[in-house]
C-alpha positions as CSV (number, residue, x, y, z in Angstrom):
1,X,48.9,-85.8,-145.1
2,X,48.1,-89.2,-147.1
3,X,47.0,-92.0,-144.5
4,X,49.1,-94.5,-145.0
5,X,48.1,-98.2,-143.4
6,X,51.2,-100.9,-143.3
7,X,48.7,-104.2,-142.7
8,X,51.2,-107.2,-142.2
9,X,49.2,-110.5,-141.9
10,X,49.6,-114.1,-141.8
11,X,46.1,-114.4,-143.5
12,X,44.1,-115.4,-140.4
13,X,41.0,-112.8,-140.2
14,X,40.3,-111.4,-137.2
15,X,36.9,-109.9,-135.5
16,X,38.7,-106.3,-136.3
17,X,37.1,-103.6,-138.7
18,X,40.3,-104.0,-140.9
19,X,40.2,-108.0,-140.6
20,X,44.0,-108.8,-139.8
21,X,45.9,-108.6,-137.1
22,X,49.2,-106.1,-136.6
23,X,47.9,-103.3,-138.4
24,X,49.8,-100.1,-138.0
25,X,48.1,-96.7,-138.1
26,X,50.4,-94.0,-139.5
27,X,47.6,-91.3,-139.7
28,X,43.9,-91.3,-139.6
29,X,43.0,-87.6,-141.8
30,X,40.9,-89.6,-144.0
31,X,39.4,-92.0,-141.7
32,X,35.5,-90.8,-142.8
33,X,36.1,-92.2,-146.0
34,X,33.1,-94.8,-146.5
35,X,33.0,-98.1,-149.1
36,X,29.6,-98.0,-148.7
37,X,27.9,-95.4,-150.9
38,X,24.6,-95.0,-152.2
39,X,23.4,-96.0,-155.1
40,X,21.9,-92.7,-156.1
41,X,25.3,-91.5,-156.6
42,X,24.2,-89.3,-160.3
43,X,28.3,-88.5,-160.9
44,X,31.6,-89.9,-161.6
45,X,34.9,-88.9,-160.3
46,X,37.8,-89.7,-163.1
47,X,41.8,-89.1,-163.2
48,X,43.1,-88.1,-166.5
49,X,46.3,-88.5,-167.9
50,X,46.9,-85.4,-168.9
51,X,51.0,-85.0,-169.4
52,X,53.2,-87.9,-170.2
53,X,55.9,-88.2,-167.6
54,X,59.2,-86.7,-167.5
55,X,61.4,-88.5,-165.2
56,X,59.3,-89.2,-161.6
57,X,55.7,-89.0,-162.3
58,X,54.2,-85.6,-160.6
59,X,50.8,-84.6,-159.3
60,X,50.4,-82.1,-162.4
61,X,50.6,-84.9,-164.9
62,X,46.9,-85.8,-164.0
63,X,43.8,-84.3,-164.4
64,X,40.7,-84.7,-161.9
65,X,37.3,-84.7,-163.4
66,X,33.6,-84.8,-162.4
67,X,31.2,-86.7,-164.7
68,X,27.5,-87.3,-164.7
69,X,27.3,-91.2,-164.9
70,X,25.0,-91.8,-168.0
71,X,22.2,-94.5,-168.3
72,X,23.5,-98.3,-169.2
73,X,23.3,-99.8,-172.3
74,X,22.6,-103.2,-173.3
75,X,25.8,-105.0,-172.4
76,X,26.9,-102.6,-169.8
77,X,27.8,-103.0,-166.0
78,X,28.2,-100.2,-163.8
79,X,31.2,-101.0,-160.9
80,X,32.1,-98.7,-157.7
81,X,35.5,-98.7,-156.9
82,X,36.5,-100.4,-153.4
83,X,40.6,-100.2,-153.8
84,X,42.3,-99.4,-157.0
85,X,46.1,-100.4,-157.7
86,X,48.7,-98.6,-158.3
87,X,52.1,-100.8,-159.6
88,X,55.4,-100.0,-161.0
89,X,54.7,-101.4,-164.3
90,X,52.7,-97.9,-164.7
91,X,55.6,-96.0,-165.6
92,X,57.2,-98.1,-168.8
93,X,53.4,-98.8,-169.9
94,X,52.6,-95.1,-169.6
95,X,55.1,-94.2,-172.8
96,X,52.7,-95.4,-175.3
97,X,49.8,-94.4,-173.8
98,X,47.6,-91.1,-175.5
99,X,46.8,-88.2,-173.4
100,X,43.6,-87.5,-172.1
101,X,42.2,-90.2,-171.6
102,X,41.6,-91.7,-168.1
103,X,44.2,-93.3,-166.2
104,X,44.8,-97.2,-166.8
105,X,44.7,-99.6,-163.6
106,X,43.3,-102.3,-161.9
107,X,40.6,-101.9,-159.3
108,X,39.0,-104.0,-157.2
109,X,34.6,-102.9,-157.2
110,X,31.2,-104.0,-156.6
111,X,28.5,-104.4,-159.9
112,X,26.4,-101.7,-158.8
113,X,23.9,-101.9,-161.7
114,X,24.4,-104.7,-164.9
115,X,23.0,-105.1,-168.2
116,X,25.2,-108.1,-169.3
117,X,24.0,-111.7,-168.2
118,X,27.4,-112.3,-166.6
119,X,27.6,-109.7,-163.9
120,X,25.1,-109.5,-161.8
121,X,24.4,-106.5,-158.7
122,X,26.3,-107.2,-155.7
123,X,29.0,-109.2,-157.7
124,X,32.8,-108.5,-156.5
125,X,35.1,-108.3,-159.3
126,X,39.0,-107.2,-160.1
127,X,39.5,-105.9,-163.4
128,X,40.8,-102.9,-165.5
129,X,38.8,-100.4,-165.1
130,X,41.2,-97.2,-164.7
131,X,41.4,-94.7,-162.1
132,X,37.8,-93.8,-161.8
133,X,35.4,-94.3,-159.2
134,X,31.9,-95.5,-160.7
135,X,33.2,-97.0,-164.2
136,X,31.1,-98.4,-166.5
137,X,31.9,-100.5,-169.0
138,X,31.1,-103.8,-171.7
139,X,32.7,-106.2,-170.0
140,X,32.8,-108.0,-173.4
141,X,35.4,-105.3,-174.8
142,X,37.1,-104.1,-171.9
143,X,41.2,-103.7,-172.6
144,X,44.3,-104.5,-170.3
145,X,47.2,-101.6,-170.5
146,X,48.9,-104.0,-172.3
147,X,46.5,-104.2,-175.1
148,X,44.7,-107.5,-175.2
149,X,40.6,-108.0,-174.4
150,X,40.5,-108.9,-170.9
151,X,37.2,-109.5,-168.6
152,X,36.6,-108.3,-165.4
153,X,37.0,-111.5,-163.2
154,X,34.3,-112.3,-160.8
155,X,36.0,-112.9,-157.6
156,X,35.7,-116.6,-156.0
157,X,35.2,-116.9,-152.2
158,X,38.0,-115.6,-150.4
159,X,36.7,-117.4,-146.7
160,X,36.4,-114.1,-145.0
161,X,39.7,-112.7,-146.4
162,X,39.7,-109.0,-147.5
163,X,38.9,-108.2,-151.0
164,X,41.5,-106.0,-151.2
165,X,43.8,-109.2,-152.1
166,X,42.6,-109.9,-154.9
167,X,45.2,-106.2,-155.7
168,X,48.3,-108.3,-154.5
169,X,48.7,-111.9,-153.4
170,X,45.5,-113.4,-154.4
171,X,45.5,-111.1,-157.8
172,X,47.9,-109.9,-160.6
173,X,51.3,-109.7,-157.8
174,X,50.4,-113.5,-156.7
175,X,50.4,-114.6,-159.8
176,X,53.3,-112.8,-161.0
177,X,55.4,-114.3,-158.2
178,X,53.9,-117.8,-158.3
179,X,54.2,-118.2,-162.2
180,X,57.3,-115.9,-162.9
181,X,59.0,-118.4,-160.5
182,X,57.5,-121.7,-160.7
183,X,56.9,-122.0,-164.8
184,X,60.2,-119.6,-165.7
185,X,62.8,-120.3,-162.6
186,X,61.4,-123.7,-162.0
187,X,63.1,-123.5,-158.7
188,X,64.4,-127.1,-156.9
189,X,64.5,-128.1,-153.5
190,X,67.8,-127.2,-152.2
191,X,68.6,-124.6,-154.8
192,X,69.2,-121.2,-154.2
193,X,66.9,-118.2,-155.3
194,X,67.4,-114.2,-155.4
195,X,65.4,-112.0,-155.6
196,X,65.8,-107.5,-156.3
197,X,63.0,-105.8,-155.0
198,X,62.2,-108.8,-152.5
199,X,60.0,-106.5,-150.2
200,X,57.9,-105.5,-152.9
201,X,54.4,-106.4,-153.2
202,X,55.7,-109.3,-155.8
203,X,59.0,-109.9,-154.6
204,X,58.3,-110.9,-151.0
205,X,56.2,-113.7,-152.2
206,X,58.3,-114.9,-154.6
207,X,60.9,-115.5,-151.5
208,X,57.9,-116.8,-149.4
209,X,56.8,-119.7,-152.3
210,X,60.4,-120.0,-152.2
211,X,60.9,-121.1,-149.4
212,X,57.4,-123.5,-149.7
213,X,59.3,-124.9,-152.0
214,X,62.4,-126.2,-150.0
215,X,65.1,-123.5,-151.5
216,X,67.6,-121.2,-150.0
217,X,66.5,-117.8,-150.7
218,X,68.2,-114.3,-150.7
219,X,66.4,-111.1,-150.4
220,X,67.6,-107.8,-152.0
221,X,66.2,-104.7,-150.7
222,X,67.2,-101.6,-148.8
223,X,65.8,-100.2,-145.3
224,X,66.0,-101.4,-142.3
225,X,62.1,-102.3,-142.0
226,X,62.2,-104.0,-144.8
227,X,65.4,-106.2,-144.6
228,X,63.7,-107.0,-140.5
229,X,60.3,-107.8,-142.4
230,X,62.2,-110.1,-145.0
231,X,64.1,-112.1,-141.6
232,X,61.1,-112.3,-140.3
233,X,59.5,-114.0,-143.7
234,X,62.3,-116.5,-143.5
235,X,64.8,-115.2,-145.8
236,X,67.7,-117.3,-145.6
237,X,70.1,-113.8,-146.3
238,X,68.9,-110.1,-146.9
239,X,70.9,-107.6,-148.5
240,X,71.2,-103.9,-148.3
241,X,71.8,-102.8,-151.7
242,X,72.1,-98.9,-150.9
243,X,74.2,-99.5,-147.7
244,X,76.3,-103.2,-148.4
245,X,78.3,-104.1,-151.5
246,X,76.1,-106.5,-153.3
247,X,79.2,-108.5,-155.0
248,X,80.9,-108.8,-151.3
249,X,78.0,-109.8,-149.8
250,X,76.9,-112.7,-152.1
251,X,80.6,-113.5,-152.2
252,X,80.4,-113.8,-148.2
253,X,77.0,-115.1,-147.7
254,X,76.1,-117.0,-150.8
255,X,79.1,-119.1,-151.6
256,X,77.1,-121.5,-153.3
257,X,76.1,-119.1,-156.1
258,X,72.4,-118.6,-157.1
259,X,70.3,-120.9,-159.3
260,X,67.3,-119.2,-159.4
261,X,67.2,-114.8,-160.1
262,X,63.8,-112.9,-160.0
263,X,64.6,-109.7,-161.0
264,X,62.3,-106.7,-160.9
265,X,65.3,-104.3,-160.7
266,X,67.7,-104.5,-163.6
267,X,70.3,-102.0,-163.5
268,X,74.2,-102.8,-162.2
269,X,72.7,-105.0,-159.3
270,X,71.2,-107.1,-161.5
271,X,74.7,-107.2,-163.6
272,X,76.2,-108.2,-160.3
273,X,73.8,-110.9,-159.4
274,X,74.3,-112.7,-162.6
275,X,78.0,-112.5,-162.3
276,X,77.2,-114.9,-159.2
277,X,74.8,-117.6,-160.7
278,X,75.5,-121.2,-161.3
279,X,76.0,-123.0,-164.5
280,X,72.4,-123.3,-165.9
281,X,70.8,-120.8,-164.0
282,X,67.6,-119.4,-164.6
283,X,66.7,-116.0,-164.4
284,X,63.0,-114.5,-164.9
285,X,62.9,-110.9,-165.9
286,X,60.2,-109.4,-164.2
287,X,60.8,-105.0,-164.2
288,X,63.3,-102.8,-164.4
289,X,62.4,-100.9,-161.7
290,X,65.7,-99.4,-161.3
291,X,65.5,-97.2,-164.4
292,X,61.7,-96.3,-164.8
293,X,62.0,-92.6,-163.8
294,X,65.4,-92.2,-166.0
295,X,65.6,-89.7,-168.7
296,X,68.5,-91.6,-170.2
297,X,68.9,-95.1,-169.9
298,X,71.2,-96.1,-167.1
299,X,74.4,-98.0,-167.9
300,X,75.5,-101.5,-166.3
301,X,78.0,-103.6,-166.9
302,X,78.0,-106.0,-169.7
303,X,76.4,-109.3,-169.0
304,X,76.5,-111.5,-171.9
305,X,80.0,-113.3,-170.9
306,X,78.2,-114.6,-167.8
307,X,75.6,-116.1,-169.7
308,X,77.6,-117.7,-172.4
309,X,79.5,-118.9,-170.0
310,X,77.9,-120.7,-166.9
311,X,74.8,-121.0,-169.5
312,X,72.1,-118.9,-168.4
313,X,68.8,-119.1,-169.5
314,X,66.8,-115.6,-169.6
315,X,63.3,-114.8,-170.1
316,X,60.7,-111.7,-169.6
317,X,57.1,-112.0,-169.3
318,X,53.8,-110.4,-168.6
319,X,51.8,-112.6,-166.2
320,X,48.8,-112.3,-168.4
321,X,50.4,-115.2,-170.6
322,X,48.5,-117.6,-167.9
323,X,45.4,-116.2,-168.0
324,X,43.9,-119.2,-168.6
325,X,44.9,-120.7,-165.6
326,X,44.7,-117.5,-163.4
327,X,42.3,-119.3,-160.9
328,X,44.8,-121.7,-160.3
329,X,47.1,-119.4,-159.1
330,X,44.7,-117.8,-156.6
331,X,44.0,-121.0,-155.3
332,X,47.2,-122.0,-154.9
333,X,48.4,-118.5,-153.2
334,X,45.0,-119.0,-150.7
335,X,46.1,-122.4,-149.7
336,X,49.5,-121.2,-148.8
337,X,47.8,-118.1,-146.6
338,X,45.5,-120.0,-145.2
339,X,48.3,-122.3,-143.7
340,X,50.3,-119.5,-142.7
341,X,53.0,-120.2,-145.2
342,X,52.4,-117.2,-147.2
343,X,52.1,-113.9,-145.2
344,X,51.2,-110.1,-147.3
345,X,51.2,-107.0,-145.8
346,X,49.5,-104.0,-147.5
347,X,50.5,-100.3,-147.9
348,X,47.0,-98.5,-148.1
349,X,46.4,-95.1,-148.8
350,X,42.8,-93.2,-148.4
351,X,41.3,-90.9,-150.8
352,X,40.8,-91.8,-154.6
353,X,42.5,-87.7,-155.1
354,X,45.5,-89.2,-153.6
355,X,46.3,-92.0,-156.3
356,X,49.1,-90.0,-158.2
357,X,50.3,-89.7,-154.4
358,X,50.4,-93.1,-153.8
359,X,52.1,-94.0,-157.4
360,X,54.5,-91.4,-156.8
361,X,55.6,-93.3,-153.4
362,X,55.2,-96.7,-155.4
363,X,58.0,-95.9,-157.5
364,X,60.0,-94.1,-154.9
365,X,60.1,-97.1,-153.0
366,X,58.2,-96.2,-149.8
367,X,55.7,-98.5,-149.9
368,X,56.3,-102.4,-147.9
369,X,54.3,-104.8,-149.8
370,X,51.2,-103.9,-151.8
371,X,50.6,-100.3,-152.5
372,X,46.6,-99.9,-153.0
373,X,43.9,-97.1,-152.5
374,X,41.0,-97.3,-151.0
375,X,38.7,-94.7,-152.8
């Protein structure tokens, strides 16, 4: 059985070996598993993508391989995995991608050994270095899955926080939430924000910065622990979107209408929640989680008469588009944890075998915040 850790913190490190308080132990199989490793390690452990996926991603669509680790070259750094991501965006991204060739992720790791002036042994960095556990790499030439150049970043002081965050709410899902919302909704005091997925590990900050921000926020999820978790995050009204009727419910409890949509869903939800905004809303188009394991495109009703009439104004992104103000995020994401104004929790899962596991329960929905694997 995977292990499976739910960490739900308000970002105040504790003396504990995990660092934060309420952590929740599901199972312990894999509890030998070490970070530290030597470095004499002479191999390489690598997840192929070996079969594009048809519908839900299975275990079979991956390939794990064992690989001497060669000698750098000039230019090179060698990393060792600590946690590697694993995120809906896979699944759309995936379609394009060739076969046999590693996986594609971000990880969080530790320059082992470095021939490029910028990385030096003992650095932590995140960056895109795929499902494997000692990559190596130019730095210089390294690619996103979405195509562009992109660096490892070498991580700022996180004041005792656990580098696992720089995965979720100090990383890529921090950013997401803080950018999607604050450059694209451009949310107001007093206005009211939605947001599908809201317990994800992007969603429930986007609610929580929200909030920060002075606005009335609805949360759109399903499970009970989750809709309980969003309360107690200080969602103004949660939603059951298996178990409730969406339209009745925003009719009941949101009679103001919405100003502000964060959607990760799509789908008819997302058909309905438009159907409900304000004259000028805004609406940032995050995923479509809602049909990523489809084999034919899922139907919803027709939206365009709701957004010639009360206005709307929709836009997708990728949050690389700020790169160049990524730090600025992270800083702004550690102020709010440090005050206790923007709680994460974590949904960790041991084993670096287990990573087509974990994205398997990703995209299933199982996982309550950030999914991550600690190799």
């Amino acid at each position: 059985m995977m292990l499976r850790r739910v960490l739900a913190a308000t970002g105040v490190p504790t003396h504990s070996c995990c660092m934060i308080p309420g952590v929740r132990i599901l199972s312990s199989h894999y509890s030998r598993t070490s970070l530290i490793r030597t470095l004499s390690t002479m191999t390489t452990k690598k997840l192929i993508f070996a079969k594009h996926f048809d519908g839900e991603p299975k275990p079979s669509d991956f390939k794990l391989v064992e690989e001497k680790i060669p000698a750098l070259k000039n230019g090179e750094v060698q990393f060792e995995a600590l946690f590697i991501s694993v995120d809906p965006y896979m699944r759309p991204v995936s379609v394009g991608k060739p076969l046999g060739h590693k996986m594609f992720g971000a990880q969080v790791a530790r320059v082992v050994e470095s021939k490029h002036p910028n990385y030096k042994k003992g650095d932590n960095v995140v960056g895109y270095m795929g499902w494997e556990t000692h990559p190596i790499c130019n730095p210089d030439t390294l690619e996103s899955p979405f195509g562009a150049l992109e660096k490892p970043l070498v991580l700022p002081d996180f004041k005792k926080l656990p580098l696992s965050l720089a995965l979720g709410v100090l990383g890529m899902p921090g950013n997401t939430a803080f950018f999607g919302l604050t450059e694209l909704c451009q949310p107001k005091a007093g206005e009211t924000v939605c947001i599908s997925g809201a317990a994800g590990a992007v969603g429930s900050l986007v609610g929580q910065i929200a909030k920060n921000l002075g606005c009335k926020v609805v949360g759109i999820a399903n499970k009970k622990e989750k809709l309980d978790w969003l309360t107690s995050l200080g969602f103004d009204v949660v939603i059951d979107y298996k178990e409730e009727d969406v339209d009745k419910r925003l009719t009941e409890k949101v009679p103001q209408g919405i100003d502000c949509y964060f959607d990760n869903v799509g789908g008819e939800m997302s058909s309905t929640v438009l159907s409900h905004m304000n004259m000028f809303g805004r609406v940032a188009v995050c995923g479509a989680i809602a049909g990523y394991n489809a084999k034919t495109p899922p139907l919803a009703p027709m939206v365009q008469s709701a957004i010639v009439m009360n206005q709307l104004r929709l836009e997708g992104f990728f949050v690389q588009r700020w790169l160049g103000r990524w730090n600025e995020g992270i800083l702004k994401n550690m102020g709010w944890v440090q005050e206790g104004k923007l709680q994460f929790r974590e949904f960790v899962t041991e084993g670096f075998e287990k990573l087509p596991e974990a994205l398997i329960g990703t995209m299933r929905g199982d996982a309550v915040g950030k999914a991550l694997v600690k190799v």
